[in-house]
N, C-alpha and C positions, 0 to 999 in steps of 0.2 A: 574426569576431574583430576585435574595435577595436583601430586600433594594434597591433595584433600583440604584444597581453596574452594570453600563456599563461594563465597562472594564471586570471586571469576568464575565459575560455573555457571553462578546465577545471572551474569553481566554477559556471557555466553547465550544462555539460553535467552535471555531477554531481548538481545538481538536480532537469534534467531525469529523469534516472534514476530517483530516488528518487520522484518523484512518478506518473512511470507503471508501478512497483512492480517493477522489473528487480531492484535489489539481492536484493529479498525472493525472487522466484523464480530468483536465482542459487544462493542459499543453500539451497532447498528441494529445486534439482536437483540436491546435491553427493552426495544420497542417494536410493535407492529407495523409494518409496512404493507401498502395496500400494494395491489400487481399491478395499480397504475404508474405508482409513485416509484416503485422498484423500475420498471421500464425506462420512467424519464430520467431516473438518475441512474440509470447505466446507459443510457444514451448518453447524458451530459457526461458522463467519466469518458468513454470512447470519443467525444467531439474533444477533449480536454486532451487527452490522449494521443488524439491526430493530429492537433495543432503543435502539442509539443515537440512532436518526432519532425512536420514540418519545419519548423525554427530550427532545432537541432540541423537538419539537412542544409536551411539555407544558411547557416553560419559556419558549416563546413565549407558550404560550395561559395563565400561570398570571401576565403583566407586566400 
């Protein structure tokens, strides 16, 4: 903490958070998920995921 700035600290860490996906699985644990519904939505996140890195490759390869 610089100076002893709450605020930027806390605007620090919240970042931090958000980027290594805490928020998201705060929110996901507020309820139960069955092991089917876990399975298909991490399939659907990796099919989300493949298509993006796709796009990304052909917008490099298409400059």
């Amino acid at each position: 903490m610089r100076d002893n700035n709450v605020d930027q600290a806390l605007r620090a860490l919240k970042k931090k958070m958000q980027r290594e996906g805490l928020y998201r699985e705060m929110r996901m644990r507020r309820h139960y998920e069955k092991p089917s519904e876990r399975r298909a939505r991490e399939k659907a996140e990796a099919i989300r995921r493949y298509r993006k890195l796709m796009r990304k490759r052909a917008e490099r390869d298409e400059v």
